[in-house]
N, CA, C and O atoms as a Maestro MAE file, in Angstrom:
{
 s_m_m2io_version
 :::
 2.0.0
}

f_m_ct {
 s_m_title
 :::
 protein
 m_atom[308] {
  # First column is atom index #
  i_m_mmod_type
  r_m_x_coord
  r_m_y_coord
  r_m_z_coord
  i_m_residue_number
  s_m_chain_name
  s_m_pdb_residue_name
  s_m_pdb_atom_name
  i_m_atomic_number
  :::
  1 25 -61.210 -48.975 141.447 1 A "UNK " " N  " 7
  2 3 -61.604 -48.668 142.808 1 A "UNK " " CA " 6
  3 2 -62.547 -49.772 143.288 1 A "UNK " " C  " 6
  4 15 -63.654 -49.814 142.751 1 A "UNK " " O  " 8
  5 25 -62.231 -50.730 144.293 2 A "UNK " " N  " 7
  6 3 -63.058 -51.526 144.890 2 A "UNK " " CA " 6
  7 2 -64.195 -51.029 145.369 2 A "UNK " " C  " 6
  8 15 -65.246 -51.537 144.977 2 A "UNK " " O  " 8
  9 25 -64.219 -50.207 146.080 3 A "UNK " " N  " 7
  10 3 -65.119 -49.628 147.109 3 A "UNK " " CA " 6
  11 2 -66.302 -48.664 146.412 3 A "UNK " " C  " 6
  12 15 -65.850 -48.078 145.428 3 A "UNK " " O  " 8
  13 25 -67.611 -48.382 146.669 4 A "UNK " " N  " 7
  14 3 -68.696 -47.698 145.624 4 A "UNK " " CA " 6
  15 2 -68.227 -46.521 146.094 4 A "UNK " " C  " 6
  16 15 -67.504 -46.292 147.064 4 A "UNK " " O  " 8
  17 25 -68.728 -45.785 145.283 5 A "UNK " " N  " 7
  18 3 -68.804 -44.410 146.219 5 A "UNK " " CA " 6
  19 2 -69.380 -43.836 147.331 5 A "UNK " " C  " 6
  20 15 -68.797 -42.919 147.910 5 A "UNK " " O  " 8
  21 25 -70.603 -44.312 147.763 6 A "UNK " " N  " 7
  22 3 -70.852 -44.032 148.724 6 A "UNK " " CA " 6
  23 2 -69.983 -44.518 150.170 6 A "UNK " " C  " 6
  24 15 -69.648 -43.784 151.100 6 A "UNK " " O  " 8
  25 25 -69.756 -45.939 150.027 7 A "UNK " " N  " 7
  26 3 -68.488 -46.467 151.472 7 A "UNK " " CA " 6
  27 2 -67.163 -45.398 151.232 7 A "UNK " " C  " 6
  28 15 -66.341 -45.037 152.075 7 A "UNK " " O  " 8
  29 25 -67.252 -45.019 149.774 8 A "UNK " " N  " 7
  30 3 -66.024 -44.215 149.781 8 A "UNK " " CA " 6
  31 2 -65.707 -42.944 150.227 8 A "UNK " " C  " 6
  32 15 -64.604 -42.578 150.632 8 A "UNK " " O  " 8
  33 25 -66.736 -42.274 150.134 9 A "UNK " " N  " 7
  34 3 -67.283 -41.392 151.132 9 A "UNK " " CA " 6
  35 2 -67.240 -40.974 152.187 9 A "UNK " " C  " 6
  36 15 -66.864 -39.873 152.589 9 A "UNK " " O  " 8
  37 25 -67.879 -42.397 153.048 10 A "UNK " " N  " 7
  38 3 -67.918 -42.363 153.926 10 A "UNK " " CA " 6
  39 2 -66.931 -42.426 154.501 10 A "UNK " " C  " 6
  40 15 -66.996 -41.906 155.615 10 A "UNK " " O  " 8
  41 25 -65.548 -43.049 154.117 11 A "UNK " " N  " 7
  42 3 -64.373 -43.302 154.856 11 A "UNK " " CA " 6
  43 2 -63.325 -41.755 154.581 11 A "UNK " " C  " 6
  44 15 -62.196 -41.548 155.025 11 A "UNK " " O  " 8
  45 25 -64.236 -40.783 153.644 12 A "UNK " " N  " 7
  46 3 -63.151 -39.734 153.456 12 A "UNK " " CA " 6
  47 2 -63.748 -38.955 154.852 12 A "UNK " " C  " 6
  48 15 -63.080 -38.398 155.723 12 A "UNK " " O  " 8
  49 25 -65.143 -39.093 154.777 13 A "UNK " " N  " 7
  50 3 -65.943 -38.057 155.677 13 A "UNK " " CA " 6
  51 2 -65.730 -38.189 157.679 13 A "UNK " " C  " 6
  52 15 -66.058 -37.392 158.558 13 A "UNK " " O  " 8
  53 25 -64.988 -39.681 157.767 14 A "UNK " " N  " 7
  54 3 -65.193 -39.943 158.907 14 A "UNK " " CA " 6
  55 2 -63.893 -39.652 159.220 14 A "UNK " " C  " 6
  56 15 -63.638 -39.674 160.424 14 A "UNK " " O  " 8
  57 25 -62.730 -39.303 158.242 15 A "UNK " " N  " 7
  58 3 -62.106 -39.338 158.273 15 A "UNK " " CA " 6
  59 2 -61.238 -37.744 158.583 15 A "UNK " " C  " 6
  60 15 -60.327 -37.448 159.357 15 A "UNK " " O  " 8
  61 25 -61.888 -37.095 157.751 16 A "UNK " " N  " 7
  62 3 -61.298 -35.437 158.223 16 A "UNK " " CA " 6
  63 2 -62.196 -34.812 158.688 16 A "UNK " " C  " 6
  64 15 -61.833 -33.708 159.094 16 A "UNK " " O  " 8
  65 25 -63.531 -35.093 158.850 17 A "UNK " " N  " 7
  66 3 -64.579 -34.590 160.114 17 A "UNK " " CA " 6
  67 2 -64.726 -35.426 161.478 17 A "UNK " " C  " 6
  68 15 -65.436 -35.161 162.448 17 A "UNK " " O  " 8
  69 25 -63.762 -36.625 161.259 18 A "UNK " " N  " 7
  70 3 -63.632 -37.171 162.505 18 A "UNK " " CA " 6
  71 2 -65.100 -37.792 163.183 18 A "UNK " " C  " 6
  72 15 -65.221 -37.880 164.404 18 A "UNK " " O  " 8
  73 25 -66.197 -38.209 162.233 19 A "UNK " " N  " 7
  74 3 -67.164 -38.776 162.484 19 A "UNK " " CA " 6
  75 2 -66.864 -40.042 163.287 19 A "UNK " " C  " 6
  76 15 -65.903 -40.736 162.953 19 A "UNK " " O  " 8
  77 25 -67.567 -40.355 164.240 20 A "UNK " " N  " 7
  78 3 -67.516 -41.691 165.166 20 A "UNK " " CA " 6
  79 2 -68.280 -42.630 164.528 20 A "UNK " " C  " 6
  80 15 -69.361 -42.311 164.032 20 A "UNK " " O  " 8
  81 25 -67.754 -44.016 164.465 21 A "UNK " " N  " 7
  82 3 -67.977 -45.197 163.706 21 A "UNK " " CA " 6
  83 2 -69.273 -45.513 163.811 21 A "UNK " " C  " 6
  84 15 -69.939 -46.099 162.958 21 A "UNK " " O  " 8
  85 25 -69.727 -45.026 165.127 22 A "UNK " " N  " 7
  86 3 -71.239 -45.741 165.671 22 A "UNK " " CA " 6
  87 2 -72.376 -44.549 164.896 22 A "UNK " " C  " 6
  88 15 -73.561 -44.877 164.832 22 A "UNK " " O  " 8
  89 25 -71.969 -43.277 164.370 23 A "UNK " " N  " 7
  90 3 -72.509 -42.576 164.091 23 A "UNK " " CA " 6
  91 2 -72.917 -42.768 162.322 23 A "UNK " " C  " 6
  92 15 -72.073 -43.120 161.499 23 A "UNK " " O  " 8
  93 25 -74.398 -42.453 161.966 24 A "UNK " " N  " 7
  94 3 -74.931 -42.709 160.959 24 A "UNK " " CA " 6
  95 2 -74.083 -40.718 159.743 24 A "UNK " " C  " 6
  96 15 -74.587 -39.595 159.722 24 A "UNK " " O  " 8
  97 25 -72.518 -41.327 158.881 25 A "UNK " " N  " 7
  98 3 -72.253 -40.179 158.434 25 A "UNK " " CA " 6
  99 2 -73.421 -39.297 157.221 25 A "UNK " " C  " 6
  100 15 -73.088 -38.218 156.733 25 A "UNK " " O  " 8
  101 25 -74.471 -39.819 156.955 26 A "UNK " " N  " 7
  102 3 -75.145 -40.092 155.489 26 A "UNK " " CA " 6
  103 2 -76.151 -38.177 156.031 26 A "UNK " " C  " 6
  104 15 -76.639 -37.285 155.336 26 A "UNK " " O  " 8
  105 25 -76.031 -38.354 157.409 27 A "UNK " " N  " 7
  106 3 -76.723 -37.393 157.371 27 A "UNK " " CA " 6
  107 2 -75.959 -35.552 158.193 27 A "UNK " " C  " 6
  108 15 -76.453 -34.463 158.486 27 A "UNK " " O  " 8
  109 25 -74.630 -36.153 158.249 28 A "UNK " " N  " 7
  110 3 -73.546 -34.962 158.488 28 A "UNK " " CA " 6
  111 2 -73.465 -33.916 157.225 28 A "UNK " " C  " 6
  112 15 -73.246 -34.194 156.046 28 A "UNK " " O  " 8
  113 25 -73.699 -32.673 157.797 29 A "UNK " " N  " 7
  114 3 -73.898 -31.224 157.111 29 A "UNK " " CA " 6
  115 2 -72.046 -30.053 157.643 29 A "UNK " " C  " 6
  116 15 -70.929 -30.239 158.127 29 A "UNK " " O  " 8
  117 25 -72.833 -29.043 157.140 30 A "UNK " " N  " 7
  118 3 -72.108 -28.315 157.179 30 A "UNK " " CA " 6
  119 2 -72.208 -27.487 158.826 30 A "UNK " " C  " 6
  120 15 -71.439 -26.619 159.239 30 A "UNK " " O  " 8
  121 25 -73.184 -27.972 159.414 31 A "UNK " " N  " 7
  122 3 -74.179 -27.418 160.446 31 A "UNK " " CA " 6
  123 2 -73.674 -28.225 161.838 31 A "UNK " " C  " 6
  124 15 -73.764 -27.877 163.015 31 A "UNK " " O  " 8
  125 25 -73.090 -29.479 161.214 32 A "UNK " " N  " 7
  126 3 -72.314 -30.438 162.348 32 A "UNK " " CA " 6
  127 2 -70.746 -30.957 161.974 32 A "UNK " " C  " 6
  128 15 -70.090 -30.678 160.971 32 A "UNK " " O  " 8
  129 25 -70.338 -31.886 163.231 33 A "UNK " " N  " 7
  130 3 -68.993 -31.700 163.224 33 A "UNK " " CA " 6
  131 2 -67.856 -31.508 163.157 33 A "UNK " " C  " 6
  132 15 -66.962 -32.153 162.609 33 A "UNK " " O  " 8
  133 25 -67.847 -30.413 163.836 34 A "UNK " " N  " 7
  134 3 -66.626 -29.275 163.144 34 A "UNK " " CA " 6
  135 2 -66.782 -28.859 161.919 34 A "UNK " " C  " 6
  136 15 -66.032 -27.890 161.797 34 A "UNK " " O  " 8
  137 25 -67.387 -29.069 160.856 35 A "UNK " " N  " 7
  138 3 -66.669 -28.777 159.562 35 A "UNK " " CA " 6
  139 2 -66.842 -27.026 159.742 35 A "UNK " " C  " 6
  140 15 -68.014 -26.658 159.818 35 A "UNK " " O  " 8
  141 25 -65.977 -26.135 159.803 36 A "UNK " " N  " 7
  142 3 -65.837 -25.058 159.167 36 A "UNK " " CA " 6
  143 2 -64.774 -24.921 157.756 36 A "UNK " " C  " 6
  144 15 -64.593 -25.845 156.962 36 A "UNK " " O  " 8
  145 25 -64.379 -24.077 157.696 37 A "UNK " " N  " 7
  146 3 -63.909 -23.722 156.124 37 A "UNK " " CA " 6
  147 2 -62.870 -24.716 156.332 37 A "UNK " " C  " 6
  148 15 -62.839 -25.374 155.292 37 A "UNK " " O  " 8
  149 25 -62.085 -25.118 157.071 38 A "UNK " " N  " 7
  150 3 -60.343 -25.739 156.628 38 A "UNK " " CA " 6
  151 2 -60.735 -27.385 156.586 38 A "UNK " " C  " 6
  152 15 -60.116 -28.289 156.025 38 A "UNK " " O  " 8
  153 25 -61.947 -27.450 157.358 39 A "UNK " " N  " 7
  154 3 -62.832 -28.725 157.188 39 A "UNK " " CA " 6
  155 2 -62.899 -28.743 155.647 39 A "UNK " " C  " 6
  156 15 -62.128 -29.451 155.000 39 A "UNK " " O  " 8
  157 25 -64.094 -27.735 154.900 40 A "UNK " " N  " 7
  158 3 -64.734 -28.116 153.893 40 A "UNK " " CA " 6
  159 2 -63.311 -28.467 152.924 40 A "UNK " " C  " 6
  160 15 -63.174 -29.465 152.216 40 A "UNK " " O  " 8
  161 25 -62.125 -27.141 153.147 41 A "UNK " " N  " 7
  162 3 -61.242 -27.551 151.994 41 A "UNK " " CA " 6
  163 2 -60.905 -29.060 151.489 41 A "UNK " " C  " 6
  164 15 -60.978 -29.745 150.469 41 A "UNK " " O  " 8
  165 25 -60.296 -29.187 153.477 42 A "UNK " " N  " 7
  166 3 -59.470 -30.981 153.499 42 A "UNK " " CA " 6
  167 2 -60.597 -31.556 152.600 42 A "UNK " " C  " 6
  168 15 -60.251 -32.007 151.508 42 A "UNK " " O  " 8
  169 25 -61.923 -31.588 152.948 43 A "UNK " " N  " 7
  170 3 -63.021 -32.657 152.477 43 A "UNK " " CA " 6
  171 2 -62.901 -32.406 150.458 43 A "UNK " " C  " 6
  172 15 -62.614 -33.326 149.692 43 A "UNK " " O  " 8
  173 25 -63.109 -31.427 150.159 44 A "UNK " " N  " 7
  174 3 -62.805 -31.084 148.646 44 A "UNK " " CA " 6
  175 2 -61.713 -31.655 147.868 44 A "UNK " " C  " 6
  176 15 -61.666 -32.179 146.755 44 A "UNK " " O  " 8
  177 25 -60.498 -31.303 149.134 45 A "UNK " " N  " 7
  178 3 -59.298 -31.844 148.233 45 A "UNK " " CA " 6
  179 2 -59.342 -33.086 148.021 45 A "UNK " " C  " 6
  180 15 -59.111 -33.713 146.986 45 A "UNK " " O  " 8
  181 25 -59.843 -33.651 149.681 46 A "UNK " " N  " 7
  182 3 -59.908 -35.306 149.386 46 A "UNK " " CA " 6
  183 2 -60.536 -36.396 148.385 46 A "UNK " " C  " 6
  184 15 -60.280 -37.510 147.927 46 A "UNK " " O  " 8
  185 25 -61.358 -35.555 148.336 47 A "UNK " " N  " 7
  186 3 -62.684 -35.743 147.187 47 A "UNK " " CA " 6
  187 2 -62.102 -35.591 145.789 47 A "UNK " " C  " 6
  188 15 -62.094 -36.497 144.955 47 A "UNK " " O  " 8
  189 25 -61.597 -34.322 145.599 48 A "UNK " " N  " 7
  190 3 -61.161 -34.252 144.347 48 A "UNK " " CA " 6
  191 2 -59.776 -35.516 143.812 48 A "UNK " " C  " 6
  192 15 -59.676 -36.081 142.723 48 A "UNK " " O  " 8
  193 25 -59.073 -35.607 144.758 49 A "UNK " " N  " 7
  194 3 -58.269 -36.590 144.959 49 A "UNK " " CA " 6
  195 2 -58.486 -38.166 144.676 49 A "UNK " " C  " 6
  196 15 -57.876 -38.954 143.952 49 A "UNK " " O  " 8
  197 25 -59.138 -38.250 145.180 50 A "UNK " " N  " 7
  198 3 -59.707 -39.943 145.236 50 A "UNK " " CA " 6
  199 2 -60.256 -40.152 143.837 50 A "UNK " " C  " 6
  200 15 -59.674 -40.699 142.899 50 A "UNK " " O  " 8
  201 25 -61.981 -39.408 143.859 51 A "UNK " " N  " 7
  202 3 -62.614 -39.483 142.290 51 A "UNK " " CA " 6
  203 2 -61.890 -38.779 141.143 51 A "UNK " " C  " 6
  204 15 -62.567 -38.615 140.128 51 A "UNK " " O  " 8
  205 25 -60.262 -38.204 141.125 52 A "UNK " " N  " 7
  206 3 -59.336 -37.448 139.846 52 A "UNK " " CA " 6
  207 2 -60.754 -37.016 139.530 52 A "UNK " " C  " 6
  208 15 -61.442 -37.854 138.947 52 A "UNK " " O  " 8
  209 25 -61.335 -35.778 139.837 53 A "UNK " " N  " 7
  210 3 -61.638 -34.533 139.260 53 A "UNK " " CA " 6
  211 2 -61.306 -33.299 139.999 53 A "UNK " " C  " 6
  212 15 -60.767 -33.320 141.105 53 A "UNK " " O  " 8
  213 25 -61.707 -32.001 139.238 54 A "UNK " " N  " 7
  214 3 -61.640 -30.929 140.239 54 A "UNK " " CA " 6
  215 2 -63.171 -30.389 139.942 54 A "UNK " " C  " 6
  216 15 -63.872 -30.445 138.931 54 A "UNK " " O  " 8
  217 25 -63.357 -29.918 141.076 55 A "UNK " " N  " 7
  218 3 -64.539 -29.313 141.872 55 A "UNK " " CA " 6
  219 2 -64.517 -27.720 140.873 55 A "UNK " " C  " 6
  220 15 -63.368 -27.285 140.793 55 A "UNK " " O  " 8
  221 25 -65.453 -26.940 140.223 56 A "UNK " " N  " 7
  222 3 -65.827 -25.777 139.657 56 A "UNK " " CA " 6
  223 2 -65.822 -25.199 141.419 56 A "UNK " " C  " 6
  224 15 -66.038 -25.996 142.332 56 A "UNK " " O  " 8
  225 25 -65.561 -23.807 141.657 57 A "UNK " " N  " 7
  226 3 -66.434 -23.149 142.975 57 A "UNK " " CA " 6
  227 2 -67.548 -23.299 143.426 57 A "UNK " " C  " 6
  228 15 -67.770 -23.641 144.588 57 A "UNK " " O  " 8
  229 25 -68.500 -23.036 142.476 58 A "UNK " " N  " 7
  230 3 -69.529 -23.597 142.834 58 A "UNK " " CA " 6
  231 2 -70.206 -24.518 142.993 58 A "UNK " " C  " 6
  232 15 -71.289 -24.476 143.578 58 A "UNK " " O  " 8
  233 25 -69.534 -25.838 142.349 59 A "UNK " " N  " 7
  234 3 -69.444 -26.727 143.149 59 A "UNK " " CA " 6
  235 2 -68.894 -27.381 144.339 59 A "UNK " " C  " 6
  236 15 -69.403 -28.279 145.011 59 A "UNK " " O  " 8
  237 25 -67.842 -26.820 144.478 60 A "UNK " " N  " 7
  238 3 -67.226 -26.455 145.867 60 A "UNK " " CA " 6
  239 2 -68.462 -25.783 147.312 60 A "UNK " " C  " 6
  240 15 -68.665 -25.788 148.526 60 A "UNK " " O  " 8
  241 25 -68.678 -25.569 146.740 61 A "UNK " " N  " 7
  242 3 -69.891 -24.285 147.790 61 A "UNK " " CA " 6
  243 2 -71.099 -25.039 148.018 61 A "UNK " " C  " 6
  244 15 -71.768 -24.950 149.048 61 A "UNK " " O  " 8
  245 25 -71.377 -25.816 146.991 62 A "UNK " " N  " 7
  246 3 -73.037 -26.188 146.932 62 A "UNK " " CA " 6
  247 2 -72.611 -27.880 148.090 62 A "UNK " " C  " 6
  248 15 -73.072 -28.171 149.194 62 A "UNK " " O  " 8
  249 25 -71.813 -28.482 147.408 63 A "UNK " " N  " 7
  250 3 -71.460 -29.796 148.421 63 A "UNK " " CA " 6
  251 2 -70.685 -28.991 149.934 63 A "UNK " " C  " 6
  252 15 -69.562 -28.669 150.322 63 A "UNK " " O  " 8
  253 25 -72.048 -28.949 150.390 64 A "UNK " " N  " 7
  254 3 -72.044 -28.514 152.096 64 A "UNK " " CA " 6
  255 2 -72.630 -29.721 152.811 64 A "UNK " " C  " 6
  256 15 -72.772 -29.532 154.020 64 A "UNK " " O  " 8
  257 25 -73.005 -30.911 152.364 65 A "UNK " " N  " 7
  258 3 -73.428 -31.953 153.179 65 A "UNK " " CA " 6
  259 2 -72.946 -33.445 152.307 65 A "UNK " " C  " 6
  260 15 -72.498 -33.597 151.170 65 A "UNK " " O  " 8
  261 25 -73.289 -34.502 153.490 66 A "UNK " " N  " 7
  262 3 -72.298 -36.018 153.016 66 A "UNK " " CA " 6
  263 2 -73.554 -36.087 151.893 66 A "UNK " " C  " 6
  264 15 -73.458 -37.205 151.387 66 A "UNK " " O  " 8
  265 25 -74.700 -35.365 151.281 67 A "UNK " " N  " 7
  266 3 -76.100 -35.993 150.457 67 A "UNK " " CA " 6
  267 2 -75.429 -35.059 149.020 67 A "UNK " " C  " 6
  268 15 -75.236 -35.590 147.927 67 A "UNK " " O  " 8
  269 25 -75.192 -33.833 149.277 68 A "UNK " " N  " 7
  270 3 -74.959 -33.425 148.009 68 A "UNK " " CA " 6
  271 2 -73.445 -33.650 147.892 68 A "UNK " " C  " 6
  272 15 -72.924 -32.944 147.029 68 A "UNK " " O  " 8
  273 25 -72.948 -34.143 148.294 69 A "UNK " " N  " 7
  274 3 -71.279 -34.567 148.046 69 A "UNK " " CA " 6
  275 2 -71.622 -35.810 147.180 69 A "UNK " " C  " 6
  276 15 -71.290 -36.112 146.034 69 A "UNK " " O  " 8
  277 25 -72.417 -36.448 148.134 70 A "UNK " " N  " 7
  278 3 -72.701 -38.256 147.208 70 A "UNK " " CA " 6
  279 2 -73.447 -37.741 145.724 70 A "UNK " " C  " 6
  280 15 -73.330 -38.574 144.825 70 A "UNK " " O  " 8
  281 25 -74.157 -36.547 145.374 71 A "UNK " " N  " 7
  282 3 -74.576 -36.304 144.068 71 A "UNK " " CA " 6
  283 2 -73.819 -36.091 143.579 71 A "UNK " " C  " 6
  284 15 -73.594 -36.812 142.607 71 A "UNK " " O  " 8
  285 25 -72.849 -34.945 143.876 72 A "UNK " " N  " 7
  286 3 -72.176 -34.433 142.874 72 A "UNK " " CA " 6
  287 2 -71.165 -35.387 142.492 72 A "UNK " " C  " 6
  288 15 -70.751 -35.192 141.350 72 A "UNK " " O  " 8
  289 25 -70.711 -36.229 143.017 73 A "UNK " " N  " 7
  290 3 -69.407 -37.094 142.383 73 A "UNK " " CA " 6
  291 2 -69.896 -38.054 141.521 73 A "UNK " " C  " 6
  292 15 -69.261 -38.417 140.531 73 A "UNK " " O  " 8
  293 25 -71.798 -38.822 142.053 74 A "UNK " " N  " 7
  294 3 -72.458 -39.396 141.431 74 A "UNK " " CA " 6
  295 2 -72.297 -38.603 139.588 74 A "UNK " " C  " 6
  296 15 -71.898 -39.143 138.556 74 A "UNK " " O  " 8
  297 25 -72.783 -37.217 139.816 75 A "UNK " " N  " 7
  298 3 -73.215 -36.731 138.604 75 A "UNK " " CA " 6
  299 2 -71.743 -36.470 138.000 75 A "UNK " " C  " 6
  300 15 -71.995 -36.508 136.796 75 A "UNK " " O  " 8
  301 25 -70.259 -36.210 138.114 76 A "UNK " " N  " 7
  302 3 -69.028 -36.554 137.897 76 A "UNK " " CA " 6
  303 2 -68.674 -37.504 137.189 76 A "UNK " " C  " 6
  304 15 -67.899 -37.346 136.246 76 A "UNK " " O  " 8
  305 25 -69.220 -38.747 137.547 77 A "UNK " " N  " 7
  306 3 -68.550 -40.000 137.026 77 A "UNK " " CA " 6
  307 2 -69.547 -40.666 135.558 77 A "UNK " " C  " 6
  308 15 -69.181 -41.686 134.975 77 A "UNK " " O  " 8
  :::
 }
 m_bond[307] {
  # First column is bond index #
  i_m_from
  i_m_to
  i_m_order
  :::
  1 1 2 1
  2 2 3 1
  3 3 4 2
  4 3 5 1
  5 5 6 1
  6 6 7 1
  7 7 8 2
  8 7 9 1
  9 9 10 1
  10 10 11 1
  11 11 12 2
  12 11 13 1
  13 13 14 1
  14 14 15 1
  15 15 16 2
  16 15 17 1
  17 17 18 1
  18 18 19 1
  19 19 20 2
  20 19 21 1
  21 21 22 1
  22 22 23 1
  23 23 24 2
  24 23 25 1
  25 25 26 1
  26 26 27 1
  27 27 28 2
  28 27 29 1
  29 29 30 1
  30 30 31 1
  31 31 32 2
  32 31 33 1
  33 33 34 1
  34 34 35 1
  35 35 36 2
  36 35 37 1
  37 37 38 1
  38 38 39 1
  39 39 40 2
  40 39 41 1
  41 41 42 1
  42 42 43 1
  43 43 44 2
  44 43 45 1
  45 45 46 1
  46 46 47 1
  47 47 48 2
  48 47 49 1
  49 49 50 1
  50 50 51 1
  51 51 52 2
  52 51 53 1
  53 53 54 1
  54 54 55 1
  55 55 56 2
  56 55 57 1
  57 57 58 1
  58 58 59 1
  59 59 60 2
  60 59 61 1
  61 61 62 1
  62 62 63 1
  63 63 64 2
  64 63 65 1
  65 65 66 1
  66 66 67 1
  67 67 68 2
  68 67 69 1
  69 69 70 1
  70 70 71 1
  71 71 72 2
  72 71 73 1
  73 73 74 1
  74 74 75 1
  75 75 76 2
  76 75 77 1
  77 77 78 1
  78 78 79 1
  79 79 80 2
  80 79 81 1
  81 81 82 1
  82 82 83 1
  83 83 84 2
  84 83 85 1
  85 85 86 1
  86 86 87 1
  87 87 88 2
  88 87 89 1
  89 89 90 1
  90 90 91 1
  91 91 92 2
  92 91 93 1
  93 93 94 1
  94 94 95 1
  95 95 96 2
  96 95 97 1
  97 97 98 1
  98 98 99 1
  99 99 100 2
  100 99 101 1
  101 101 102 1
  102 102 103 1
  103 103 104 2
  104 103 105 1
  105 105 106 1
  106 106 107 1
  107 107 108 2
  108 107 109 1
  109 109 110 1
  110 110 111 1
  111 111 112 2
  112 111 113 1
  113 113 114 1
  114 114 115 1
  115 115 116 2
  116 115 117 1
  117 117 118 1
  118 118 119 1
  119 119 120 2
  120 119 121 1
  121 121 122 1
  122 122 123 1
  123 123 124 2
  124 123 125 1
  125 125 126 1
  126 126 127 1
  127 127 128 2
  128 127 129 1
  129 129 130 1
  130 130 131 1
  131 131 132 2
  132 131 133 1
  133 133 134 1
  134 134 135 1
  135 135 136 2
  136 135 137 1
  137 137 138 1
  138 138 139 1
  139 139 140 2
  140 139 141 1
  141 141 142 1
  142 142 143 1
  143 143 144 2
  144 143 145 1
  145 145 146 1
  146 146 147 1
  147 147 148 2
  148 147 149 1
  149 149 150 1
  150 150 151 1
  151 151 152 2
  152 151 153 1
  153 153 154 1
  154 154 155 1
  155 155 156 2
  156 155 157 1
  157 157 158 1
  158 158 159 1
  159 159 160 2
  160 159 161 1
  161 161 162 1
  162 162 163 1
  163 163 164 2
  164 163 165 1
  165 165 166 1
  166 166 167 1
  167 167 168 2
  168 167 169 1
  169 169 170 1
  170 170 171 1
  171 171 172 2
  172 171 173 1
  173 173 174 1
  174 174 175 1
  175 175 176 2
  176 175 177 1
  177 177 178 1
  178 178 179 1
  179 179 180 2
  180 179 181 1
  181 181 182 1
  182 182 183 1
  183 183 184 2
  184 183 185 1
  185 185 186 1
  186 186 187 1
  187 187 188 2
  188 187 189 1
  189 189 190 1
  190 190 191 1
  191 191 192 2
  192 191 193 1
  193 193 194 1
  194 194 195 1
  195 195 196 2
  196 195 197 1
  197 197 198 1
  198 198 199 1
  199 199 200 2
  200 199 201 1
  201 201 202 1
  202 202 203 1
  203 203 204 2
  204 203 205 1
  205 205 206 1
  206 206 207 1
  207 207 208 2
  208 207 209 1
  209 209 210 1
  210 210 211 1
  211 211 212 2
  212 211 213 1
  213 213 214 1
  214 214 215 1
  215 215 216 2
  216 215 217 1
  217 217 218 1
  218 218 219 1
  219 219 220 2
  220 219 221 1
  221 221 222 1
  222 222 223 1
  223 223 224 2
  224 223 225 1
  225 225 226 1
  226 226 227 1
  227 227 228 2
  228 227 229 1
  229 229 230 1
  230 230 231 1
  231 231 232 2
  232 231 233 1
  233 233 234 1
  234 234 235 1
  235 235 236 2
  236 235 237 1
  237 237 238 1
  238 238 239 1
  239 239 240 2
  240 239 241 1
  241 241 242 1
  242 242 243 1
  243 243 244 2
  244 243 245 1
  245 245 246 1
  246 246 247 1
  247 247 248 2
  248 247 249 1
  249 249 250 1
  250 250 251 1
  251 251 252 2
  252 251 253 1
  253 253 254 1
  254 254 255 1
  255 255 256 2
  256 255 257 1
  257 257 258 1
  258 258 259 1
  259 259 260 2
  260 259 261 1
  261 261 262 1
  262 262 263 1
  263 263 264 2
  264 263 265 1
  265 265 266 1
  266 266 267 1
  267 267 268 2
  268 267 269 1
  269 269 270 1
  270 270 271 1
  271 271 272 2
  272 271 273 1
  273 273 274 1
  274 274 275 1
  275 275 276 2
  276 275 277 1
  277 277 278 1
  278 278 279 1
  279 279 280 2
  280 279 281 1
  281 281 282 1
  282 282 283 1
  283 283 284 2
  284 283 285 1
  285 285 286 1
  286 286 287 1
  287 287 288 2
  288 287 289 1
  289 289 290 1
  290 290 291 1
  291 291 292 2
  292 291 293 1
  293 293 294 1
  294 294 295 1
  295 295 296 2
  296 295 297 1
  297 297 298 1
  298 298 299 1
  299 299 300 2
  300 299 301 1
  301 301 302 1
  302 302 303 1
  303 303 304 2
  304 303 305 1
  305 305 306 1
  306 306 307 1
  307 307 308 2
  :::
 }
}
């Protein structure tokens, strides 16, 4: 994978929450754009997808923002 994880991230996050380029994603929650549930899934699957792991539920649940998403894949790899 060229890209760190965090740019990688960022391009999943801007990508199925539809974040605008000019917008700083590092600090998008569960609280902003759009994400409700079919949000969080796309974002999980994508995630799980890219970094080949799968998400426990509760880890599923706890990555509700782009800060604990960037931990948990951090603490993953």
């Amino acid at each position: 994978m060229s890209e760190n994880v965090e740019a990688t991230l960022e391009r999943i996050f801007r990508s199925v929450l539809k974040v605008p380029p000019a917008e700083d994603v590092s600090s998008v929650s569960v609280a902003s754009h759009g994400w409700d549930s079919v949000a969080h899934l796309n974002l999980i699957l994508a995630v799980e997808q890219e970094f080949r792991f799968m998400m426990t539920p509760e880890e599923a649940s706890a990555a509700n923002s782009f800060q604990a998403m960037l931990h948990l894949v951090n603490s993953r790899r």
